[in-house]
C-alpha positions in Angstrom: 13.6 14.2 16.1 11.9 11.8 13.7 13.3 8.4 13.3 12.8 8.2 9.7 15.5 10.1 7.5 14.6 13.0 5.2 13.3 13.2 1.8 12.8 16.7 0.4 10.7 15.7 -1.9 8.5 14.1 0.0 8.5 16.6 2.7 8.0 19.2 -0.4 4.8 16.6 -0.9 3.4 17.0 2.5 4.0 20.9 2.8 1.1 21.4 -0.3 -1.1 18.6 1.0 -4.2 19.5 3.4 -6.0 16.5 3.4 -5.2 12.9 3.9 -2.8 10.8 2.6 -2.6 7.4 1.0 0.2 4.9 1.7 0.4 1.9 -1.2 1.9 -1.2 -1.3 1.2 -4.4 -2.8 1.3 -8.3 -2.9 1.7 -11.0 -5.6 1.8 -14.3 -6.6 4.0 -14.6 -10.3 2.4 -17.4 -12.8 3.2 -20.9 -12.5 4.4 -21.4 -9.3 2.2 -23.8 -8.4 -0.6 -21.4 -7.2 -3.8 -19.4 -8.7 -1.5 -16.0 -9.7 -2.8 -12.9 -8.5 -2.0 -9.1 -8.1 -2.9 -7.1 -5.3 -2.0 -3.3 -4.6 -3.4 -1.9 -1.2 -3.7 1.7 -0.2 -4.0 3.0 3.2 -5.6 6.3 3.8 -4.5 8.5 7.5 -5.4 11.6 7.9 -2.4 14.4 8.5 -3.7 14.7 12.4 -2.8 10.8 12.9 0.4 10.9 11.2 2.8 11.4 14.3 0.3 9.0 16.8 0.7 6.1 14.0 4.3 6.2 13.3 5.1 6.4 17.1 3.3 3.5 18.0 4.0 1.6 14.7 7.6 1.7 15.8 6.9 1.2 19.8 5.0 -2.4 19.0 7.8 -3.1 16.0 10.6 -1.8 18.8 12.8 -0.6 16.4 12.6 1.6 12.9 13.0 -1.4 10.4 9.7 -3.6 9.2 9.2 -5.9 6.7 5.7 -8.0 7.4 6.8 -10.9 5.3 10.1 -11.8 6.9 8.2 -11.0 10.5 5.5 -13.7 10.2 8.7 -16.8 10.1 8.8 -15.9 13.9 6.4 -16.2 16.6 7.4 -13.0 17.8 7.1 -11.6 14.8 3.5 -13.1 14.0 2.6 -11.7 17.2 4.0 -7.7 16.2 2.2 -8.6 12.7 -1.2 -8.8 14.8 -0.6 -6.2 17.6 -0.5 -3.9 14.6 -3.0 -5.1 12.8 -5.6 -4.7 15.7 -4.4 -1.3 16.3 -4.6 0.2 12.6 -8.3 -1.2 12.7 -9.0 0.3 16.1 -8.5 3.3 14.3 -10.1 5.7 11.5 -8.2 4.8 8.4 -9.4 2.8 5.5 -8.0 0.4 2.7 -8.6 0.5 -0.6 -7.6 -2.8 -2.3 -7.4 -3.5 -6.0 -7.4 -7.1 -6.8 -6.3 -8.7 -10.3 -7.9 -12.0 -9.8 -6.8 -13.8 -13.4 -3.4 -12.9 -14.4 -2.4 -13.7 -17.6 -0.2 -16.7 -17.8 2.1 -15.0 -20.6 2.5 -11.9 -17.6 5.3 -14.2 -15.9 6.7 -10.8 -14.1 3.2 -9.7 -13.5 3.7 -6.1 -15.0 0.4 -6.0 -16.6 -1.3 -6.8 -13.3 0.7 -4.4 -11.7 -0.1 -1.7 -14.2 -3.9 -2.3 -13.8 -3.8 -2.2 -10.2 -2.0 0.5 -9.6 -4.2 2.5 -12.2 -7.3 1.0 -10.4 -6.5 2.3 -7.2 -4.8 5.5 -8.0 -8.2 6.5 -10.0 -10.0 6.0 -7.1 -8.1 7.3 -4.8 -8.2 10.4 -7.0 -11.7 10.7 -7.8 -13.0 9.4 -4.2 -16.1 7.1 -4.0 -18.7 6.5 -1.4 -16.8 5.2 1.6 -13.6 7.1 1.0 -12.2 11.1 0.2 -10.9 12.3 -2.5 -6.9 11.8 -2.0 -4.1 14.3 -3.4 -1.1 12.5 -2.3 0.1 8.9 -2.9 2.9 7.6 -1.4 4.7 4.4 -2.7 8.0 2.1 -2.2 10.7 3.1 -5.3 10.9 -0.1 -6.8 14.8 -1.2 -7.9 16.2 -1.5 -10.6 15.3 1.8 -12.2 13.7 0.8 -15.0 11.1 -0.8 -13.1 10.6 2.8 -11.4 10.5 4.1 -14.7 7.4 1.9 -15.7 5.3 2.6 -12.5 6.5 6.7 -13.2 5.2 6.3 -17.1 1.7 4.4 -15.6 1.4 7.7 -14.0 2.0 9.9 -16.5 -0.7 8.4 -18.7 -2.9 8.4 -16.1 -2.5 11.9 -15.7 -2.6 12.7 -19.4 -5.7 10.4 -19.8 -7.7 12.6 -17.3 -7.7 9.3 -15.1 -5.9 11.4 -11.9 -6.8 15.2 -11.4 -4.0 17.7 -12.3 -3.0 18.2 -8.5 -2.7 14.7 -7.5 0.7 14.2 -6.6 2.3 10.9 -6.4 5.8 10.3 -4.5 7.8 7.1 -4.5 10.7 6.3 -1.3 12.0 3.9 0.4 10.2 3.2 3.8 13.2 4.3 5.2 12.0 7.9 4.8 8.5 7.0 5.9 7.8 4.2 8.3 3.9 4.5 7.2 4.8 2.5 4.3 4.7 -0.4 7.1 0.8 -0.1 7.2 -0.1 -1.1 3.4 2.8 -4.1 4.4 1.1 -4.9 6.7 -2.6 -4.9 5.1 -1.7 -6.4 2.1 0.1 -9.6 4.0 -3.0 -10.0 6.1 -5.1 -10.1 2.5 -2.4 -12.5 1.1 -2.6 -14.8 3.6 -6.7 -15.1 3.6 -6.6 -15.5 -0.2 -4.1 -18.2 -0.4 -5.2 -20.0 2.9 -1.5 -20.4 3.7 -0.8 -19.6 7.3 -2.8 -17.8 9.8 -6.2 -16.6 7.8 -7.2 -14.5 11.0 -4.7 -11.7 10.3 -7.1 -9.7 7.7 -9.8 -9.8 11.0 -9.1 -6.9 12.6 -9.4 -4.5 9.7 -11.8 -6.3 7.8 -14.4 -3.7 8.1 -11.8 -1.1 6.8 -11.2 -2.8 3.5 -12.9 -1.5 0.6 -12.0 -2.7 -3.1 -11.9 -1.4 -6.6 -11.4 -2.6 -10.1 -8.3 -2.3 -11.7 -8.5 -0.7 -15.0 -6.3 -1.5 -18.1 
């Protein structure tokens, strides 16, 4: 029995999807905090065969079915589950497609605009494919709360759809992790990125799937 609850819509998803998926999630840093502000949204492409393999082990190295990267690395336990995953995903096959909003605006104080171009940027490269990675059909991200923040990332969709940017049979599907525990693996990747960018903490956690990562532009 799987350890992650049902989604019928997501399982709807999966049941008209032959080739891989990608998993997206993303990291930011709001202006004036203090810090250069940046945007990043990662994806993480596994192909269906690899899908039961990754989300037992995901869970056997996390030893439970909860996993949030950012709360894990304020423990040296957790730091140390952070890495054992991290080394396993880039023992593997998958790769990670990062789009990376270097300047963002200083009048984008909730970083919306960032997000926007991102998550365009990847998604239209995930849809079209490129020279290191397939063309992807299905695109699985976290439902963001409140709901009109879902409804913005559901409308960035939608235009890319009707501006040709995202074939007509892409599908795009956002849960909670909850009902899909490889939502921990863009976590995961996109922490690791974080922390080499911002040189705060442990820079040696993007190491292990360096040579997986891959980037694109984002598009406005």
């Amino acid at each position: 029995m799987s350890a992650e609850r049902s989604h019928p819509g997501l399982d709807r998803a999966y049941a008209n999807t032959a080739g891989p998926v990608a998993y997206l999630d993303e990291t930011f840093q709001r202006p004036g905090a203090g810090l250069p502000a940046f945007y990043v949204f990662t994806a993480v492409l596994v192909d269906r065969a690899e899908m039961v393999d990754l989300r037992f082990r995901l869970r056997e190295i996390a030893g439970g079915t909860f996993w949030h990267t950012t709360d894990e690395l304020l423990t040296g336990d957790g730091w140390k589950k952070t890495l054992a995953m991290l080394e396993y995903l880039g023992q593997g096959t998958e790769l990670c497609l990062l789009a990376h909003e270097h300047q963002v605006n200083e009048t984008d104080t909730d970083v919306e605009q960032a997000r926007r171009a991102c998550l365009r940027g990847l998604l239209s490269a995930l849809s079209s494919g490129g020279p290191s990675w397939p063309r992807v059909d299905l695109a699985v991200f976290e439902e963001r709360t409140p709901r009109n923040r879902a409804n913005f990332d559901r409308k960035h969709v939608a235009d890319l759809r009707r501006e040709g940017k995202i074939h007509r049979g892409m599908q795009v599907q956002m849960v909670s992790p909850k009902f899909e525990h490889l939502l921990w693996l863009p976590d995961l990747v996109s922490s690791a990125f974080r922390k080499s960018i911002t040189g705060r903490g442990d820079q040696n956690l993007v190491e292990p799937i360096r040579a997986r990562m891959h980037f694109v532009d984002p598009v406005t």
